[in-house]
SEPA-876308 format. One record per residue: x, z, y of N, C-alpha, C in turn; residue in one letter. Coordinates in steps of 0.1 Angstrom, whole numbers, plus 2048, in hexadecimal, padded with zeros to 3 digits. Layout:
BEGIN
XZYXZYXZYA/...
***
This chain:
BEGIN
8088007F480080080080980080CX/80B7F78178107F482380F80382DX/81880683181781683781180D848X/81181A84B80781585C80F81D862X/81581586E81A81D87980F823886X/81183088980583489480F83889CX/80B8338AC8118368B980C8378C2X/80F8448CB8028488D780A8448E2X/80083D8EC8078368FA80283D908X/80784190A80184A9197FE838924X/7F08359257EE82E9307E2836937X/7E78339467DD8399557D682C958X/7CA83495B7C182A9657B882395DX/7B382D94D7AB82994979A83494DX/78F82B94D787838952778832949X/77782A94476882993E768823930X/76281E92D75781492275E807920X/7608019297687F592E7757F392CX/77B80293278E80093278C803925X/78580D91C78C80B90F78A804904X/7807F790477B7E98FF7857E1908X/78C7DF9117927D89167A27DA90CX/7A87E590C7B47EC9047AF7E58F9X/7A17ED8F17A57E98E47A67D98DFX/7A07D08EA7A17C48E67AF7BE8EAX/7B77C18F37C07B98F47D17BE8EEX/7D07D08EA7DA7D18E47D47D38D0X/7CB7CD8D07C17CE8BF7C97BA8BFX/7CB7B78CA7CA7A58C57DD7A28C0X/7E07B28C67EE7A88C37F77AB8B1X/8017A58AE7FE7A58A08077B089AX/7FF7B38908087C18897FB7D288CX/7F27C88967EE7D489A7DE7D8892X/7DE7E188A7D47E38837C67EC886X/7C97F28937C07F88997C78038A4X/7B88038B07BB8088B97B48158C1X/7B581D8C27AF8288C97B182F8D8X/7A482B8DE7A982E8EA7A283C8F1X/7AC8478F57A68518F87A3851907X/79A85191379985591C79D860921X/79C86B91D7998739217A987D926X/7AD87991A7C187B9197C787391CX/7C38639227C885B9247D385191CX/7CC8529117D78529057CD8438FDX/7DA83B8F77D78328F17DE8328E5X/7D98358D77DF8368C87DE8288C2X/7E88238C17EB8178B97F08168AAX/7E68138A17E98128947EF80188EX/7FD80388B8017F888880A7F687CX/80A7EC8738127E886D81F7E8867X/8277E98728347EB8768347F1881X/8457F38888497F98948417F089FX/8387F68A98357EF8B483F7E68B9X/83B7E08C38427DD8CC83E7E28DBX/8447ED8D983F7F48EF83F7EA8F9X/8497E38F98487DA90483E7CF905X/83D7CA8FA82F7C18FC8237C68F9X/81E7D68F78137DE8F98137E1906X/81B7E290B8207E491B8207D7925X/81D7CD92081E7C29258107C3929X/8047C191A7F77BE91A7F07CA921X/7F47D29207ED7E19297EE7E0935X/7FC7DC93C7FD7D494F7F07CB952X/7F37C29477EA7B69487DA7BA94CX/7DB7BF9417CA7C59427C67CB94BX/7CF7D39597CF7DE9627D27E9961X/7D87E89537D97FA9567E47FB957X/7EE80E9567F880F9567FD811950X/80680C94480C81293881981B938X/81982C93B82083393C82B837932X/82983192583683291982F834910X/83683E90682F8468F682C8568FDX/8238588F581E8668FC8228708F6X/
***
């Protein structure tokens, strides 16, 4: 059975319904990535992946989208 990497991302400037349907669809599209959890409330985004992420291009799509991607939490 393929082990699953989990990684929590501190991003700001998320606040509803929207920012975290926006997260999950655009760091859920990129590849390796098996699922996504986005907390509002802690401002925290848990990424379940495949392999080693790649931060920088989680950090890419999270600018993109508007928010702020602060690192690993």
């Amino acid at each position: 059975m393929p082990t699953q990497t989990i990684t929590t991302y501190a991003v700001a400037g998320m606040s509803c319904g929207h920012c975290k349907a926006t997260l999950t669809k655009v760091i859920g599209e990129l590849d390796g990535v098996t699922g996504v959890e986005v907390d509002l409330d802690r401002g925290q985004v848990t990424v379940s992946s495949s392999a080693e992420p790649d931060d920088a291009l989680i950090a890419e799509v999270v600018d993109e989208a508007g928010y702020e991607f602060t690192g690993r939490a």
